[in-house]
Each structure stands twice: as structure tokens, then as C-alpha cells.
N, C-alpha and C positions, 0 to 999 in steps of 0.2 A: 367591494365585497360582492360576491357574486353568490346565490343558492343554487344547487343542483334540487331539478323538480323532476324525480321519477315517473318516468310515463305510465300509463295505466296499465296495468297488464289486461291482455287480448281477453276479449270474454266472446264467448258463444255468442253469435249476430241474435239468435234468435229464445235464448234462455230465459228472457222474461217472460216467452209467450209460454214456455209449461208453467212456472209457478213461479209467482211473484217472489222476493227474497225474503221477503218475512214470513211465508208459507210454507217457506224449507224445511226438511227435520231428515233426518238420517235416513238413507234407502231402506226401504222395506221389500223391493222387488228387484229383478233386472231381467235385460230382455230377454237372456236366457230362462227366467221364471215364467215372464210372459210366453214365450215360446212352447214350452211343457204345459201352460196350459190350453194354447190354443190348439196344439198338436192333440189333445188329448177329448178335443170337439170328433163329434162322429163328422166324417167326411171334407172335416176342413184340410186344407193342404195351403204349405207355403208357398210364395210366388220364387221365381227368380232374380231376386235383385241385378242382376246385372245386366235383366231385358224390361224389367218392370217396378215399380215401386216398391220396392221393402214391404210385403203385406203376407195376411195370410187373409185366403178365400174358403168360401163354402158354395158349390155348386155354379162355381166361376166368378161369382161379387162378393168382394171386400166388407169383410168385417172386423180386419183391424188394421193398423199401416204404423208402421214407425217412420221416424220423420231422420236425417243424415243428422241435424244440428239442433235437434230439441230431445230431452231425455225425458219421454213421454212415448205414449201410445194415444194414435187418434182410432174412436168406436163412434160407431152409431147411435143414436138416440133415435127414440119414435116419435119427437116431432123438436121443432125449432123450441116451442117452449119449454118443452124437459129442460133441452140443450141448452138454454139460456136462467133456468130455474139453476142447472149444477154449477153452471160460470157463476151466477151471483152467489151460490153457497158458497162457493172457494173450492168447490171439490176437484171441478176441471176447467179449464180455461179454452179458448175460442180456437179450434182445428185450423191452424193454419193451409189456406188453399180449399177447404173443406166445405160441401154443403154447410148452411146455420146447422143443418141436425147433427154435425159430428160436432165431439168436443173431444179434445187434448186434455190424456189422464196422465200427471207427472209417474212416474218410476218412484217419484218418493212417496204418493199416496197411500195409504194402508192399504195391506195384502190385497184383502175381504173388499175391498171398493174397487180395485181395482181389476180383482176376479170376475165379481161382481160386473161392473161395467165391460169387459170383454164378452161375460156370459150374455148379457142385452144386448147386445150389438150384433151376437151369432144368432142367437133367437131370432131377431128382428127380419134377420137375412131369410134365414130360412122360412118363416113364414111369408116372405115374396117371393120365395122359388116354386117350380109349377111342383101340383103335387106327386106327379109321378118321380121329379127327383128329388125331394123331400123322402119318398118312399127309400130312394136307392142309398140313402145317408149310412154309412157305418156299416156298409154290407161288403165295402172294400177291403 
């Protein structure tokens, strides 16, 4: 007698690293959500995926990036420890490829967290941009 043993089915190579499986809970976002609001940052603009990384910029540097095979957004944080303080709360987990300062926000995290951390991530940019194009923000 012989058993048939179903293989696994294929999962996302990198789906552990947005959010552990016990962290899951029903999308509250998507990237089209994410999208609208980073579109709606004074002088942010999207990249070209097809020349550059799936991102959107503010005054030429990246303040947020979607990743091809993780349902997440990776943002900036203003230092390694924030970035490692949110990874131990379970809010976001470790950017893959990413400075320690960015951290990976699942698409399932709440709205407000996830607004929230895109909005810190833009700030953060823009206060390292010089300030005359800090000045030119939103005049487009």
C-alpha cells in the first residue's frame, strides 16, 4: 500500500520576512492605497519601475520602495534603534537589502501605522535635502 504525500504548495521565497504567520490579519491597505498616499506628499514623485526600483522619491532619495516578492513597503526610520525597537514590537520587520534604518511595513498592518510610517520616512528625507529644495517642495 502505497500514500500519495501532496507537495507543498509554492509560497512566496520571501513572505516571512513582511510578517510572520501568526501576525497576519486581513489587509487593511494596498499598494494602490499606499500609492495615493504617497502621491499626495508635496513633491514626492514615483520612480520608473522598469529603470529603477519600484519607489517613490522626494527631491531625488527614496523614501519608500516596494519590494517584487514581499507584500510590504520598505520606509526609513531615523536611526538603527527605532528600526530595531519596531522589528521587536512586531510592527515591521527587517528591509530586506536595506540599510539597519529601513524597516519592511506588511500591507496588512493597520491603516494609521502604516500612513504613519510612510509619513516618517518622507519627513526624514526631506529634512536631508538642501534647503533650497526643501523650499521648491509642492510648488510643482
Amino acid at each position: 500500500m502505497t500514500t500519495h504525500i501532496d507537495a507543498p504548495q509554492k509560497r512566496h521565497k520571501f513572505r516571512h520576512l513582511a510578517t510572520p504567520h501568526f501576525l497576519r490579519h486581513p489587509a487593511h491597505m494596498s499598494r494602490d492605497a499606499v500609492n495615493t498616499i504617497c502621491a499626495a506628499l508635496p513633491g514626492a514623485r514615483a520612480s520608473d519601475p522598469t529603470t529603477e526600483l519600484d519607489s517613490w522619491k522626494v527631491g531625488g532619495k527614496m523614501f519608500a520602495c516596494f519590494g517584487d516578492r514581499i507584500d510590504g513597503v520598505c520606509t526609513k526610520t531615523d536611526s538603527v534603534e527605532t528600526a530595531q525597537m519596531l522589528i521587536d514590537a512586531g510592527a515591521a520587520t527587517k528591509a530586506p537589502y536595506f540599510h539597519k534604518s529601513w524597516v519592511l511595513v506588511s500591507l496588512d498592518a493597520p491603516a494609521d501605522e502604516l500612513r504613519h510610517r510612510i509619513q516618517t520616512s518622507y519627513d526624514i528625507i526631506v529634512k536631508s535635502l538642501p534647503k533650497k529644495t526643501q523650499a521648491t517642495l509642492g510648488q510643482s
